[in-house]
N, C-alpha and C positions, 0 to 999 in steps of 0.2 A: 885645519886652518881655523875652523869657530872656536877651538880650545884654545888657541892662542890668544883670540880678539876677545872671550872672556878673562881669560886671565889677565888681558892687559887692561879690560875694565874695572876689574878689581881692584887692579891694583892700584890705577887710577883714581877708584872711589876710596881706598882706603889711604891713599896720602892725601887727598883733600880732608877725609875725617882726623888725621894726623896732623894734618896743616890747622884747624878748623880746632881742637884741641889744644893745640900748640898757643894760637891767637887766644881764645879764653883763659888761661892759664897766667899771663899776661897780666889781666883785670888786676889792678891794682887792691893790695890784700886791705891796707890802710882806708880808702873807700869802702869796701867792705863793712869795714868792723865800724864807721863814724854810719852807715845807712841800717846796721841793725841796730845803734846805741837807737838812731833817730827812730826806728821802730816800733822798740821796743817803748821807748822812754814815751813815743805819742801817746799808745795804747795806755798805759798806765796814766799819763795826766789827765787825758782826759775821763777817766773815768774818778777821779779825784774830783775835777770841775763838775761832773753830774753831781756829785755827795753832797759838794758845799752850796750846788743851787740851791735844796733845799730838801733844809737838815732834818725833820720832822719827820719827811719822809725817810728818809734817809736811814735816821734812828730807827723807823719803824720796820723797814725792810732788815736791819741788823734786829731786830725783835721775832718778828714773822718769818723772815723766809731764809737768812742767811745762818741764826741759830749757831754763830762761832761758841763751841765749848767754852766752859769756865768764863769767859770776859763775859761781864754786863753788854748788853746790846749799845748805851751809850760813850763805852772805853772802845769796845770793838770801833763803833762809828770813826769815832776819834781817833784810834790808831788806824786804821785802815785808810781816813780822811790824808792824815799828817803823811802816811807814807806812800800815797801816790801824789803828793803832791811837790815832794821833796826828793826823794829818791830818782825821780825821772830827771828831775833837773839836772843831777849832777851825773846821771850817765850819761846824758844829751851832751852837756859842757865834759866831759872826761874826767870830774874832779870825783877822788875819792869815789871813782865808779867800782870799784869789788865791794864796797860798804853797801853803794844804792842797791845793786845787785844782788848781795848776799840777800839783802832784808824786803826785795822783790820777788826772790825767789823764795824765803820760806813763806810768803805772803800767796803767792800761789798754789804754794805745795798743801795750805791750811783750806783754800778753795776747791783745792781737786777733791782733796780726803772728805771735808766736811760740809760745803758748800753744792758744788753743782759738779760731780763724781763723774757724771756723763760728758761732761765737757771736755774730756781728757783729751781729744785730737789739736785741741786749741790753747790749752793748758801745755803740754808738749810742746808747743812751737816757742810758746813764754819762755819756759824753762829751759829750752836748748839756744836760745840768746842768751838767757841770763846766765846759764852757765858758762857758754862760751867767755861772755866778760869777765864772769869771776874767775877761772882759770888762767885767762890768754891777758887778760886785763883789753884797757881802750881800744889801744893800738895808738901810731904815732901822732895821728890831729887828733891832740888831748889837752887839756889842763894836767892832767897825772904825769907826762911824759918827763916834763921838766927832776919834778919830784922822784921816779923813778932810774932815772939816769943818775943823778945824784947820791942816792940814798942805797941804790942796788947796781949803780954802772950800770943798767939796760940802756940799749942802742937804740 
């Protein structure tokens, strides 16, 4: 008789995990994809707005500690300035988000390698948003959507 009443609590536990499954699965994929742009795109602004507080320092930490190959510390500033200031917007907004994203992601891929190498569990999380956009693209609360439907019939 207690082989039974286990079995029958199994079974019990594993259609609530099946129900419980079921229900998540559900989470709409569009929310989704508008709360990692929002994610991804915060992280990157803001760390755009610490540059342009102040730029001296700024320049100097592109001289001292961040040492980007070949670019002058003051081009680095300035492209690394320009593209988290810009890029986040438009993955935020869903405009031209594979562009923001391509050029967020080789921008971290230049951080991991050459930059702060240890950082990689956090650099990872970067890149597996930003890839996701640049493959799958916005999703459907976009600016792009319009442009995509049109131009490629996407639904």
């Amino acid at each position: 008789m207690s082989t039974i009443s286990t079995t029958s609590s199994a079974d019990g536990l594993i259609g609530r995990l099946a129900a419980l499954r079921a229900g998540l699965a559900r989470f709409p994929r569009p929310l989704l994809e508008l709360m990692a742009r929002l994610a991804v795109g915060a992280t990157f602004f803001k760390s755009g707005l610490v540059k342009i507080a102040s730029w001296d320092v700024t320049v100097g930490l592109f001289a001292d500690e961040y040492k980007v190959p070949i670019l002058p510390p003051e081009i680095a500033a300035y492209l690394g300035a320009a593209a988290e200031l810009t890029c986040p917007v438009l993955i935020v907004l869903g405009l031209f988000t594979r562009l923001g994203a391509a050029a967020l992601l080789g921008m971290t891929l230049v951080i991991q390698i050459f930059v702060y190498p240890e950082n990689w569990a956090e650099h990872l999380m970067w890149a597996t948003i930003l890839l996701y956009l640049l493959t799958r693209g916005p999703g459907p609360i976009s600016l792009d959507r319009p442009f995509a439907q049109r131009l490629f019939g996407d639904k």
